[in-house]
DSSP file (Angstrom, degrees, kcal/mol; ACC not computed):
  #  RESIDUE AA STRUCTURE BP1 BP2  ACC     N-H-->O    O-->H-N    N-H-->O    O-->H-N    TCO  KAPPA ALPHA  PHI   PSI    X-CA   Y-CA   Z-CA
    1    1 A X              0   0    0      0, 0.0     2,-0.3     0, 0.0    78,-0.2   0.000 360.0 360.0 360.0 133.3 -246.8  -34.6   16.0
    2    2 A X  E     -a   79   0A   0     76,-8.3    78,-1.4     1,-0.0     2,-0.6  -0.721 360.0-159.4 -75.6 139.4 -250.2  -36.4   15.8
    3    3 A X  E     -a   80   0A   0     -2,-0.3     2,-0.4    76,-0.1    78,-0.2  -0.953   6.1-166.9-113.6 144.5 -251.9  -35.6   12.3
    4    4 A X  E     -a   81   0A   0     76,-2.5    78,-3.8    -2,-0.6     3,-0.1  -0.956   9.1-146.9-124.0 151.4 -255.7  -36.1   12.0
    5    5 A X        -     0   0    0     -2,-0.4     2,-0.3    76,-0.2    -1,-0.1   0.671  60.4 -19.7 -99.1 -11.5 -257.3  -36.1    8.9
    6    6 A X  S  > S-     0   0    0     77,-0.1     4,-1.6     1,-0.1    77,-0.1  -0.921  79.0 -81.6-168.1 178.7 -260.4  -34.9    8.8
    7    7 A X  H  > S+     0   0    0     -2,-0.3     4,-2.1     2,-0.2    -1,-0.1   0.886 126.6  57.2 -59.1 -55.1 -263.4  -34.2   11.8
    8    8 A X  H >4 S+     0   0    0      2,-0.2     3,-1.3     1,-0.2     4,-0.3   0.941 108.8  46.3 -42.6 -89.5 -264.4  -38.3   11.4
    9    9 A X  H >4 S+     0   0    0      1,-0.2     3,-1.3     2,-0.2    -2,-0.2   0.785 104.5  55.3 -30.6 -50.1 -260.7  -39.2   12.4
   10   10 A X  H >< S+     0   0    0     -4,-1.6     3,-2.0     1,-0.3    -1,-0.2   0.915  99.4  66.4 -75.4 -25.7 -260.2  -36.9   15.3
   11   11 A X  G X< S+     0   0    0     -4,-2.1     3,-1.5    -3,-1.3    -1,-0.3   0.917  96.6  58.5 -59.6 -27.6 -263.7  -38.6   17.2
   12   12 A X  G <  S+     0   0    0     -3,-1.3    -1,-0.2     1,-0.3    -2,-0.1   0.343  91.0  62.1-109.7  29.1 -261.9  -41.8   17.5
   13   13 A X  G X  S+     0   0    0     -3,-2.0     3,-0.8    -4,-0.1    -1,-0.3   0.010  77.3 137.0-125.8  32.4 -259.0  -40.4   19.6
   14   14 A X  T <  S+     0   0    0     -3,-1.5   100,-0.2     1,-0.3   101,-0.1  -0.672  71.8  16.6 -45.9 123.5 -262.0  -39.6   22.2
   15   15 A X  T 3  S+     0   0    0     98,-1.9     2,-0.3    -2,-0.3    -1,-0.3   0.781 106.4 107.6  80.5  20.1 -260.5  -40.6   25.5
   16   16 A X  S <  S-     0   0    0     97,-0.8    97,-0.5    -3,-0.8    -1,-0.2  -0.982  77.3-108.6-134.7 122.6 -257.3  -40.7   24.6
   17   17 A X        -     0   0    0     -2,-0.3    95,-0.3     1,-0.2     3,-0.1  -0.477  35.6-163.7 -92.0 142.6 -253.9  -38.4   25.2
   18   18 A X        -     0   0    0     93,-1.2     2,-0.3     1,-0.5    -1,-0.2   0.565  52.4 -32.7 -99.6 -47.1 -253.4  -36.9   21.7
   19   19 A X  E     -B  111   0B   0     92,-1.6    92,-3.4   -18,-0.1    -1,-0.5  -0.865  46.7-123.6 163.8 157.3 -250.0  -35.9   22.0
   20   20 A X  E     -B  110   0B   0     -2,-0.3    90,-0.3    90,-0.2    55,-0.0  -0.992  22.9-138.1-117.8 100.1 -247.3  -34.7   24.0
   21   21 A X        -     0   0    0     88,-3.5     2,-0.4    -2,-0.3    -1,-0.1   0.468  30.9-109.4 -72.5-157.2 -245.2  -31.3   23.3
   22   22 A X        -     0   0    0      1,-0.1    87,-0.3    52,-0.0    -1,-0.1  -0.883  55.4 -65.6-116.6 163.7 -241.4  -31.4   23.8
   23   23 A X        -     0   0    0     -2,-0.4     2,-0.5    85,-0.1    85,-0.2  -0.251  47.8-156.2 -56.4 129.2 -239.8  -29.2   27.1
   24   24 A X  E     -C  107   0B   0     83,-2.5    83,-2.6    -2,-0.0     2,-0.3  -0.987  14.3-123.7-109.4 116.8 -240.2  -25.7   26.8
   25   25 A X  E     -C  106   0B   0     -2,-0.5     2,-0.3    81,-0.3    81,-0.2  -0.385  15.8-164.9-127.6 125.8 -237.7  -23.4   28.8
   26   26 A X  E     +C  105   0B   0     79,-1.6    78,-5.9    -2,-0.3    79,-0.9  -0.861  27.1 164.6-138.6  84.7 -239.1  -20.8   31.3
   27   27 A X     >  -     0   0    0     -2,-0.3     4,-1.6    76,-0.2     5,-0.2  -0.755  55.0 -96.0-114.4 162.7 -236.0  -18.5   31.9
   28   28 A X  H >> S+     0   0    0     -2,-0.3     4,-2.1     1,-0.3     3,-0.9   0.859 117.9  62.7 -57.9 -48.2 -236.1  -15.2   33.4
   29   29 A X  H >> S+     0   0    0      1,-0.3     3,-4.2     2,-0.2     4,-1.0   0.861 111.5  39.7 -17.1 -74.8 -236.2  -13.2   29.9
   30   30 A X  H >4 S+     0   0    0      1,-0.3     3,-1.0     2,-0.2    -1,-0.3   0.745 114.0  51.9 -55.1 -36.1 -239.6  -14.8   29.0
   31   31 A X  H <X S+     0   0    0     -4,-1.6     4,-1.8    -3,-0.9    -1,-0.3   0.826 113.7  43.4 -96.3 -34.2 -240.8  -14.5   32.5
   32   32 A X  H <X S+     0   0    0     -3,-4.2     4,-1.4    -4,-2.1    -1,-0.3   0.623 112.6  58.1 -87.6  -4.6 -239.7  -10.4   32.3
   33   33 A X  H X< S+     0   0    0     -4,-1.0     2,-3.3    -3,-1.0     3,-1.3   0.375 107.9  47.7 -99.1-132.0 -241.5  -10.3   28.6
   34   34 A X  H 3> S+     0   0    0      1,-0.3     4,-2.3    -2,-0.2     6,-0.4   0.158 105.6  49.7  34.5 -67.1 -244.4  -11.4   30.1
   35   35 A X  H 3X>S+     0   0    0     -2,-3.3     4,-1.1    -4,-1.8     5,-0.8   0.950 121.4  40.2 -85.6 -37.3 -244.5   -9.1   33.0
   36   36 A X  H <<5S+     0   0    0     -4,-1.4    -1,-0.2    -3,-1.3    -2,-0.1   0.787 114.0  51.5 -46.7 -35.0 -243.8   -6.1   30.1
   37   37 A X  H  45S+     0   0    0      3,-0.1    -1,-0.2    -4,-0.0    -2,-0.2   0.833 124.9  25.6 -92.7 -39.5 -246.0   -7.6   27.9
   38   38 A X  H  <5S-     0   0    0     -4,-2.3    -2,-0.2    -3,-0.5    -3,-0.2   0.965  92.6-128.8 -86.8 -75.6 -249.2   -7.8   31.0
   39   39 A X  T  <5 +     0   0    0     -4,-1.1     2,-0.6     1,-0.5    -3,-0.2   0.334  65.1 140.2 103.8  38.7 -248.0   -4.9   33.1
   40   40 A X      < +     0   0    0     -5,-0.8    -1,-0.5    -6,-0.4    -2,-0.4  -0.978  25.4 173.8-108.3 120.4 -248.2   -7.6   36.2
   41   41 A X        +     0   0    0     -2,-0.6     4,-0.4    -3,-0.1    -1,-0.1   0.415   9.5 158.1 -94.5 -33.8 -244.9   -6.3   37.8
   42   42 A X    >   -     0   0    0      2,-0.1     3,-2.5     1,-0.1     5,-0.1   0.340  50.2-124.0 -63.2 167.2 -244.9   -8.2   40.9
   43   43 A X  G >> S+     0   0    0      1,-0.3     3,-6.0     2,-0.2     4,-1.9   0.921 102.3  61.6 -44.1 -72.7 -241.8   -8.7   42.6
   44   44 A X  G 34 S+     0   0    0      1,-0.4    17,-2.4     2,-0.2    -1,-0.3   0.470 109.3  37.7 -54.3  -1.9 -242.0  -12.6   42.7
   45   45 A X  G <4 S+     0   0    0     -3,-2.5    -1,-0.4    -4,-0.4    -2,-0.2   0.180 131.0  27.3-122.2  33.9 -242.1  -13.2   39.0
   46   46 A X  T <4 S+     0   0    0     -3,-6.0     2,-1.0     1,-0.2    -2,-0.2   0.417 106.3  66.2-160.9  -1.8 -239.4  -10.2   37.9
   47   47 A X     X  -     0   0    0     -4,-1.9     4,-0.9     1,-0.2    -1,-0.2  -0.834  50.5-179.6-150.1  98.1 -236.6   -9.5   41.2
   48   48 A X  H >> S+     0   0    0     -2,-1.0     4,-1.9     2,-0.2     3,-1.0   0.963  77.8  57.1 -60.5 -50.1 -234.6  -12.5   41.7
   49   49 A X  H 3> S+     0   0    0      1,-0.3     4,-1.9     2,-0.2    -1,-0.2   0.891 109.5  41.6 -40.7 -43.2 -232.8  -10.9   44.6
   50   50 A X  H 3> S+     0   0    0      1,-0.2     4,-3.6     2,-0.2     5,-0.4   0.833 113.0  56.2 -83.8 -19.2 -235.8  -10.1   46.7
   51   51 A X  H <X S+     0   0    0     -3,-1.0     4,-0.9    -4,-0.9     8,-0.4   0.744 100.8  57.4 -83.4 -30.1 -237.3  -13.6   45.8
   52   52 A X  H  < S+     0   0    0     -4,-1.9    -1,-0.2     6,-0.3    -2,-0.2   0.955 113.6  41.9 -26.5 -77.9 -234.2  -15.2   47.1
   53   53 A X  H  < S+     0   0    0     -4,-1.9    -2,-0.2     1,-0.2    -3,-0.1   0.745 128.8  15.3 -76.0 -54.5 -235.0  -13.4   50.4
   54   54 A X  H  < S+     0   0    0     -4,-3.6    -3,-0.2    -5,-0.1    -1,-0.2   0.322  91.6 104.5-134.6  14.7 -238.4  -13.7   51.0
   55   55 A X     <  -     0   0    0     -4,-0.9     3,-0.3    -5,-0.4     5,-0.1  -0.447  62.2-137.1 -59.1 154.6 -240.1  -16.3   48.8
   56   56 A X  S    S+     0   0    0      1,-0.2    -1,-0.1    -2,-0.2    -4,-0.0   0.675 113.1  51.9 -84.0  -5.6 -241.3  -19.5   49.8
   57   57 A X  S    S-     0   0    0      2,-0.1    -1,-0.2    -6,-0.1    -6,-0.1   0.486  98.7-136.9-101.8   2.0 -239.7  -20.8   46.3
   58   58 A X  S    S+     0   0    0     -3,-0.3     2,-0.3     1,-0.1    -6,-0.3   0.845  81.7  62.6  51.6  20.3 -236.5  -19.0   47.5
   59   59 A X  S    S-     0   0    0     -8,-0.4     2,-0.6    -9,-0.1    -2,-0.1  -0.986  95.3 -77.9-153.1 164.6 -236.8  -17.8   43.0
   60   60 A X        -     0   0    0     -2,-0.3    43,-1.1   -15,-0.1     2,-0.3  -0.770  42.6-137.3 -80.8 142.0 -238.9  -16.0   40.7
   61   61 A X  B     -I  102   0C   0    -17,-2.4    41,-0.2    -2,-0.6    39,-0.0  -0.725  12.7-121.3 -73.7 117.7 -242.0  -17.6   39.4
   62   62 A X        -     0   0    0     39,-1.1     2,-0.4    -2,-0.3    39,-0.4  -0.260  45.9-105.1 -54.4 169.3 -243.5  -17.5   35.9
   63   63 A X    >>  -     0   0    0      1,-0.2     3,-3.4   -18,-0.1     4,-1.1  -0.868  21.7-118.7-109.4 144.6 -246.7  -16.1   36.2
   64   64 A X  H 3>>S+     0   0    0     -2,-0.4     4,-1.9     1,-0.3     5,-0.8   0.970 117.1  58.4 -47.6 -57.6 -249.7  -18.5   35.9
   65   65 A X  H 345S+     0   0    0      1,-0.2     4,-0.4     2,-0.2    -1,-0.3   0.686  96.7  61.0 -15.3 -46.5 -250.7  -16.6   33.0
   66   66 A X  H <>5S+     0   0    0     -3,-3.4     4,-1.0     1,-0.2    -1,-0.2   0.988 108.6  42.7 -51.4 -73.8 -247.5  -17.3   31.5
   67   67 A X  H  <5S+     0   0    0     -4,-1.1    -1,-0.2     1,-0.3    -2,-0.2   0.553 109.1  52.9 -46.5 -22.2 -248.2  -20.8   31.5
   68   68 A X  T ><5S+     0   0    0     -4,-1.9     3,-0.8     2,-0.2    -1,-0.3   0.611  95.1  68.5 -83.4 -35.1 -251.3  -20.8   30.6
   69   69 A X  T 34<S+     0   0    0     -5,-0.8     4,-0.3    -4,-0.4    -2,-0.2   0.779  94.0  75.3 -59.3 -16.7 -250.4  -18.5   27.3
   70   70 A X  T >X  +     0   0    0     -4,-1.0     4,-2.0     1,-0.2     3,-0.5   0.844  64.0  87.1 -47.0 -48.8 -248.7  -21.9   26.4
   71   71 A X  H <> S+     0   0    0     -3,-0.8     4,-4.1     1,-0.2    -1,-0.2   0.786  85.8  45.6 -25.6 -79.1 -251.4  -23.6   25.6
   72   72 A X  H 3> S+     0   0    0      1,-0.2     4,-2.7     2,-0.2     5,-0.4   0.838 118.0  46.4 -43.5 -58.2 -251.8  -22.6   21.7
   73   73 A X  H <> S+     0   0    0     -3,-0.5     4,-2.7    -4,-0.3    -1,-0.2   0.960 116.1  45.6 -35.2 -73.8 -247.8  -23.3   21.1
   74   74 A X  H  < S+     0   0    0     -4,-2.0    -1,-0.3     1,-0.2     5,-0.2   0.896 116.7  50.3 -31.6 -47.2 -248.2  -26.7   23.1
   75   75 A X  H >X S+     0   0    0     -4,-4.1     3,-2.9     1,-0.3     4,-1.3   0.971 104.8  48.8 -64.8 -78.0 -251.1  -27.1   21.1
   76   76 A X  H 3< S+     0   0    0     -4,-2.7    -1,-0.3     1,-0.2    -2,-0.2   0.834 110.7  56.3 -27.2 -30.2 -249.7  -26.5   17.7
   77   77 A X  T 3< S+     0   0    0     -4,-2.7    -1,-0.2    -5,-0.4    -2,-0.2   0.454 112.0  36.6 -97.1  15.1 -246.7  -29.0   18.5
   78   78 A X  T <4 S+     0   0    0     -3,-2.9   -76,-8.3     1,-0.3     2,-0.4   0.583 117.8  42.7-133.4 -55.6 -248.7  -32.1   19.3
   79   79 A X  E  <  +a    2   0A   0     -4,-1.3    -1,-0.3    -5,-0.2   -76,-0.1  -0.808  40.3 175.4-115.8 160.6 -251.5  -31.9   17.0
   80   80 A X  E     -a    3   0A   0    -78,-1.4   -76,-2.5    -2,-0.4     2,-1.7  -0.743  18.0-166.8-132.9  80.8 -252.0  -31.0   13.4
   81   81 A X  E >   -a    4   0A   0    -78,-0.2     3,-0.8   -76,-0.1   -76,-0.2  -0.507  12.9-162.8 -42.4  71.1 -256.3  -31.6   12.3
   82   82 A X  T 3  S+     0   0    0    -78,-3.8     3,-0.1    -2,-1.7    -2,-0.0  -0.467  71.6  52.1 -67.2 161.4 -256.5  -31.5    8.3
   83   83 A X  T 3  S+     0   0    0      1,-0.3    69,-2.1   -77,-0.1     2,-0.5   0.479  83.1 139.4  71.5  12.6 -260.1  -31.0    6.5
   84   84 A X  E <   +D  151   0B   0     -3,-0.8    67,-0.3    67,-0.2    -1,-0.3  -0.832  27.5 172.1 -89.8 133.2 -260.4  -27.7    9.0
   85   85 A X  E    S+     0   0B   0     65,-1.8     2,-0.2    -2,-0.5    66,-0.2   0.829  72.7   7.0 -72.3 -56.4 -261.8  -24.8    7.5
   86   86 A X  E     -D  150   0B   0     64,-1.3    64,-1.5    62,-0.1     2,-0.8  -0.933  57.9-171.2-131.7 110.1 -262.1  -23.0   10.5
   87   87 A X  E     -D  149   0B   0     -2,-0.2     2,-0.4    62,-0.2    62,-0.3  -0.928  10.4-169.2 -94.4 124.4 -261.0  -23.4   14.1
   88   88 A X  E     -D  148   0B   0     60,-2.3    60,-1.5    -2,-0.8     2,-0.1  -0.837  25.8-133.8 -86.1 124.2 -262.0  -21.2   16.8
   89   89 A X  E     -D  147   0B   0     -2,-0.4    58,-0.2    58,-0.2     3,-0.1  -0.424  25.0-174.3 -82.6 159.7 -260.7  -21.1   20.0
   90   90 A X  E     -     0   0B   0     56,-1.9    57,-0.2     1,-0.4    -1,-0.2   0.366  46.6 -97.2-134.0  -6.8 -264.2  -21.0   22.2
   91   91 A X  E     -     0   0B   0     55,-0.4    55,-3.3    -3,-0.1     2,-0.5  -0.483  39.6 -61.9 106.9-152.4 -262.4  -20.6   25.7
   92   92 A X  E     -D  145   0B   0     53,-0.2     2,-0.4    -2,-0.2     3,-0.2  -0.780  31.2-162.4-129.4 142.0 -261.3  -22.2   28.7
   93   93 A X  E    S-D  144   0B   0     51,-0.6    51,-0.6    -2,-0.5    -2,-0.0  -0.607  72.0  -1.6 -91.5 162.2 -263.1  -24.3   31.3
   94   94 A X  E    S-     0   0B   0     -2,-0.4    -1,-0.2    49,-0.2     2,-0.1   0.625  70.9-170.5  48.0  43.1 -261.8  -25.1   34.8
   95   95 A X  E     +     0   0B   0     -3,-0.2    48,-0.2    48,-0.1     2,-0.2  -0.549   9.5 178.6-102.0 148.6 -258.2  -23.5   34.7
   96   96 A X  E     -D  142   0B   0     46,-0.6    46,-4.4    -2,-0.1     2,-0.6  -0.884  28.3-159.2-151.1 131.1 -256.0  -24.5   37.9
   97   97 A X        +     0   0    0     44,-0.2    44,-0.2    -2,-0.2    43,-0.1  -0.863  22.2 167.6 -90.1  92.1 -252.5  -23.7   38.9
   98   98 A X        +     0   0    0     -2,-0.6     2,-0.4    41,-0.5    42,-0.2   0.750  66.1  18.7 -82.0 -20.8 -251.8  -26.6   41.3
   99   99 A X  S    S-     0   0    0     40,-0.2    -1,-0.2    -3,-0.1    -3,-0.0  -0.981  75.9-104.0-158.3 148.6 -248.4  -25.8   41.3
  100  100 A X        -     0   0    0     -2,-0.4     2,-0.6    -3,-0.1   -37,-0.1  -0.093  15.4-146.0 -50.5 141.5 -245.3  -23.1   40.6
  101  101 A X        -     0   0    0    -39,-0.4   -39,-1.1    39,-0.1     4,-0.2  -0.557  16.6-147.7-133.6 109.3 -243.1  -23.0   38.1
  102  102 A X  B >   -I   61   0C   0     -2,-0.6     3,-1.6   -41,-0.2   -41,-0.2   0.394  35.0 -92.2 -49.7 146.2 -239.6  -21.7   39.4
  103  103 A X  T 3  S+     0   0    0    -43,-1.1   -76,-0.2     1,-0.2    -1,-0.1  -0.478 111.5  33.1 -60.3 150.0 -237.3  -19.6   36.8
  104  104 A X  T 3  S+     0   0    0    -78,-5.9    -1,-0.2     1,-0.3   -77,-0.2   0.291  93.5 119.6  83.4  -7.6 -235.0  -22.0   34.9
  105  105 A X  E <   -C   26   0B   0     -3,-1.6   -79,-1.6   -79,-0.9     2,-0.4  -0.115  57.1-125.1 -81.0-161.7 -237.1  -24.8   34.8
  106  106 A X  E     -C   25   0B   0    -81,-0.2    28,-1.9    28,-0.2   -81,-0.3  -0.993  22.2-162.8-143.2 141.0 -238.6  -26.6   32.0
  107  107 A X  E     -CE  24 133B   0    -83,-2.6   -83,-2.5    -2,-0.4     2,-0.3  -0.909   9.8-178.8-121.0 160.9 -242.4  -27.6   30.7
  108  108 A X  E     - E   0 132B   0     24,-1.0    24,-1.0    -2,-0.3     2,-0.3  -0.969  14.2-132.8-132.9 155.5 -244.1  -29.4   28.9
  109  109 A X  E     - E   0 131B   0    -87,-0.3   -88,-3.5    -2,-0.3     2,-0.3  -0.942   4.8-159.7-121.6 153.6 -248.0  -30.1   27.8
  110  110 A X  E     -BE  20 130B   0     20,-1.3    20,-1.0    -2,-0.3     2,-0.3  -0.935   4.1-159.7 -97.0 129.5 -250.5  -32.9   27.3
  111  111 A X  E     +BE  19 129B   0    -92,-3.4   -92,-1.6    -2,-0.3   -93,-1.2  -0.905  12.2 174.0-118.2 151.6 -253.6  -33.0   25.4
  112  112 A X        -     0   0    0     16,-1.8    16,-0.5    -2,-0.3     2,-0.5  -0.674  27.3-140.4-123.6 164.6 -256.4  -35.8   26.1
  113  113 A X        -     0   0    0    -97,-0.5   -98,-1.9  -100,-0.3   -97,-0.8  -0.917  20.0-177.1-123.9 135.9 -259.8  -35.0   23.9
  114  114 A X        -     0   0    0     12,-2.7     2,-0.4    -2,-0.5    13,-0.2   0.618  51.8 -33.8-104.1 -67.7 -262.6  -35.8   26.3
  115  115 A X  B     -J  126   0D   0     11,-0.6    11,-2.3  -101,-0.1     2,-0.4  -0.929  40.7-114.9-155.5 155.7 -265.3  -35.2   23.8
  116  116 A X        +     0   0    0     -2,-0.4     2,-0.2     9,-0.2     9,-0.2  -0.905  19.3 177.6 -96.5 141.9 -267.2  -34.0   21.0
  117  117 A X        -     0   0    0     -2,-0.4     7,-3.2     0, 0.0     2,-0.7  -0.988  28.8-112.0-144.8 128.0 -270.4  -32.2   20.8
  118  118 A X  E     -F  123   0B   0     -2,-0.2     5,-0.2     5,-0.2     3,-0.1  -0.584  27.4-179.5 -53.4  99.0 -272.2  -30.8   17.8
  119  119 A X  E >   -F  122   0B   0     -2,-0.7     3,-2.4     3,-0.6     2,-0.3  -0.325  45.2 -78.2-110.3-176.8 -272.8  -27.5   16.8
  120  120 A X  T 3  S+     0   0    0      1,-0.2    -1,-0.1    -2,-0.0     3,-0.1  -0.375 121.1   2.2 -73.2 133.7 -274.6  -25.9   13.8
  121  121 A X  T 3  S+     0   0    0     -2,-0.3    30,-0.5     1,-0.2     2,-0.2   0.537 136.1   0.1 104.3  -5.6 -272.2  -26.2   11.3
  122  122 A X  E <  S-FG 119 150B   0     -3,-2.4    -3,-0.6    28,-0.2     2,-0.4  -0.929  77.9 -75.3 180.0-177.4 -269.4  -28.0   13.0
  123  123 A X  E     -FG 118 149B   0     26,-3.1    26,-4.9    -5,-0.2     2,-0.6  -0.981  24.3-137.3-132.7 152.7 -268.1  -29.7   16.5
  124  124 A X        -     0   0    0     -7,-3.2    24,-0.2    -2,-0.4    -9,-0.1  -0.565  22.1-152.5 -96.9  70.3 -266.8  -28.4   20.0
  125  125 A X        -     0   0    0     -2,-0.6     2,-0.5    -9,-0.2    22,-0.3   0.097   5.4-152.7 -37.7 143.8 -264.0  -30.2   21.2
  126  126 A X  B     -J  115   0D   0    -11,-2.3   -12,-2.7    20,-0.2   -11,-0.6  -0.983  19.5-174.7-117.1 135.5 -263.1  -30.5   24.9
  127  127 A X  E     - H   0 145B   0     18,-1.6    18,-1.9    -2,-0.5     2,-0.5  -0.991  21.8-143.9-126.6 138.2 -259.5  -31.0   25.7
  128  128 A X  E     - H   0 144B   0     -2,-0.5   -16,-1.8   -16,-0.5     2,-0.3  -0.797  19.9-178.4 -86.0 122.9 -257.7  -31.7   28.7
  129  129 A X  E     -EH 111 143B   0     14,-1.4    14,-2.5    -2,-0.5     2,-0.3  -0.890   3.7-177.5-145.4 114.2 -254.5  -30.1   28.8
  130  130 A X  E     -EH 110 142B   0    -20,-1.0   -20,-1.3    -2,-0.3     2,-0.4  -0.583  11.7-156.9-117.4 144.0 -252.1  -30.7   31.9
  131  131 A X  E     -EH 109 141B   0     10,-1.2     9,-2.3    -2,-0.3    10,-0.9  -0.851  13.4-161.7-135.3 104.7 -248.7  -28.8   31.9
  132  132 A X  E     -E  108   0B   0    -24,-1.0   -24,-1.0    -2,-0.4     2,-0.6  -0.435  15.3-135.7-111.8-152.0 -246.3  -30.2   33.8
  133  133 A X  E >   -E  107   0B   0    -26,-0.2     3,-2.6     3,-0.1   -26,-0.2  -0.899  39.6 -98.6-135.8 102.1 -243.0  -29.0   35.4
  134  134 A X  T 3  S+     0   0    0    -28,-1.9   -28,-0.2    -2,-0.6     3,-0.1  -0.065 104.1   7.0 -57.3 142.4 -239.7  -31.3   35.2
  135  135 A X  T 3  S+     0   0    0      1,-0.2     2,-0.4     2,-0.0    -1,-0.2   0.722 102.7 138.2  55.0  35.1 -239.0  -33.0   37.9
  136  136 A X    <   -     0   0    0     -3,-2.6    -1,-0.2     1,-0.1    -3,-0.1  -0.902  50.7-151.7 -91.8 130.6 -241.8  -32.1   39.2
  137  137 A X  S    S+     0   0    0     -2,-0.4     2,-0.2     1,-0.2    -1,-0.1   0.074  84.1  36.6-120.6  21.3 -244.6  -34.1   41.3
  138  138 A X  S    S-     0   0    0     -5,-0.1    -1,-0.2   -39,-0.0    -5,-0.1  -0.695  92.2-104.9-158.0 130.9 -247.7  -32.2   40.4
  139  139 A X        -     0   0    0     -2,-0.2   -41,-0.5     1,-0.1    -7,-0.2  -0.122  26.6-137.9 -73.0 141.5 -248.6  -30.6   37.1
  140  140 A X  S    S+     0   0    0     -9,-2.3     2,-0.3   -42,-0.2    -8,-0.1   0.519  87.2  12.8 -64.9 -24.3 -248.3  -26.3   36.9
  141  141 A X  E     - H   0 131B   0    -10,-0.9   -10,-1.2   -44,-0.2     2,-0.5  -0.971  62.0-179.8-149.5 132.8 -251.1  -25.7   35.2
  142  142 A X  E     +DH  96 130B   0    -46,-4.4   -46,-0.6    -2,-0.3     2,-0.3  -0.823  26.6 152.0-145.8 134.5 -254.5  -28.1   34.3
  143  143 A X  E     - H   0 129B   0    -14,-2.5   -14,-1.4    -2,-0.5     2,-0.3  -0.993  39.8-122.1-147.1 148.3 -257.3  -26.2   32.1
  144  144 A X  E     -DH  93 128B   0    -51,-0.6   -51,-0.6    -2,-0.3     2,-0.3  -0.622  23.1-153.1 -55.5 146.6 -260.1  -27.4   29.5
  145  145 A X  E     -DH  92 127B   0    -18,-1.9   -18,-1.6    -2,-0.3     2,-0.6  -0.995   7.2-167.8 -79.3 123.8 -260.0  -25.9   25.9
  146  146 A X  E     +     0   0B   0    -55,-3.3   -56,-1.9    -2,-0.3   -55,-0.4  -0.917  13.3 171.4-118.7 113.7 -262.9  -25.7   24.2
  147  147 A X  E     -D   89   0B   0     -2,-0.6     2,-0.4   -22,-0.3   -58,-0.2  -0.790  29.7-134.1-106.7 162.8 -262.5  -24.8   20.0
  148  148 A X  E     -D   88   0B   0    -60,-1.5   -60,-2.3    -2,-0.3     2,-0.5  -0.875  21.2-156.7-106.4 127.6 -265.0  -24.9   17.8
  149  149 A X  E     -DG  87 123B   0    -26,-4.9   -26,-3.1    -2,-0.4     2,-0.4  -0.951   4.5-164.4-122.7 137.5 -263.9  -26.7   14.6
  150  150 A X  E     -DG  86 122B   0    -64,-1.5   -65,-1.8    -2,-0.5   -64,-1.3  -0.886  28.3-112.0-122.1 131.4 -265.6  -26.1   11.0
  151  151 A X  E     -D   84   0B   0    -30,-0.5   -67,-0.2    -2,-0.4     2,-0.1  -0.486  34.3-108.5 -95.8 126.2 -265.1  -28.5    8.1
  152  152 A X    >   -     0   0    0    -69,-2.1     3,-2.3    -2,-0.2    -1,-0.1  -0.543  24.8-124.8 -89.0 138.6 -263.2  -27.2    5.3
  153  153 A X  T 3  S+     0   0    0      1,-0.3    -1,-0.1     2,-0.1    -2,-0.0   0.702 116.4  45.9 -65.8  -9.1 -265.6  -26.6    2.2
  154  154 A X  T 3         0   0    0      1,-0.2    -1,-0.3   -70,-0.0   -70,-0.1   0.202 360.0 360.0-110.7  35.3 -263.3  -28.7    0.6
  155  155 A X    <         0   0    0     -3,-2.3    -1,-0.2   -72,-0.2    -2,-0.1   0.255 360.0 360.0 -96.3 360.0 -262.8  -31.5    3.0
């Protein structure tokens, strides 16, 4: 895990991959918690049989969603920020699934910081955050994040 110490510290890892989470396991459970959790049923992330039959991935699929719901975990397990008062997450730019990611497989994320920009009271990171798929040749998810981060009063 990267730690950064303060607001100061985390500008000079502009342009830079920040950290890298560890493989994350996408087995059917989580993929059927999911589909309970959304109430997106379809076939192709929750009935291996039929997915067999008539998928083009010949399995069930996590649901982009899923993957995308990674994000905060990934996030928590790569970086740690100290001197925050408050973060807020501020939403997502640019979200792409370029590719599936098949039951039983495995993931991981990557954070880059592209930049900071000042707001009253604070800055807005942008992050790049790629998830890819082992043994895989094109990442499962790629999406911005933008939080908003506030300077702890006692920082």
């Amino acid at each position: 895990m990267q730690i950064i110490n303060n607001l100061d510290e985390l500008a000079t890892w502009i342009g830079r991959e920040v950290g890298c989470s560890e493989w994350i396991a996408i087995d059917q459970a989580r993929i059927q918690q999911f589909a309970d959790a959304t109430g997106d049923q379809q076939w192709i992330h929750i009935d291996a049989e039929r997915a067999a039959r008539e998928s083009p991935y010949k399995s069930t699929i996590a649901h982009g969603y899923l993957t995308l719901s990674l994000l905060p975990m990934i996030f928590e397990s790569c970086v740690r920020i100290d001197g925050i008062g408050m973060a807020i997450n501020y939403g997502l730019d640019r979200v792409r699934f370029p590719a599936p990611v098949l039951t039983g497989r495995r993931v991981r994320g990557h954070l880059t910081l592209d930049r900071l920009d000042p707001i009253t009271g604070g800055v807005q990171a942008h992050w790049s955050a790629t998830i890819d798929v082992e043994n895989g040749d094109k990442p499962v998810c790629v999406a911005q994040m933008l939080t908003r981060y506030y300077p702890s009063a006692h920082a």
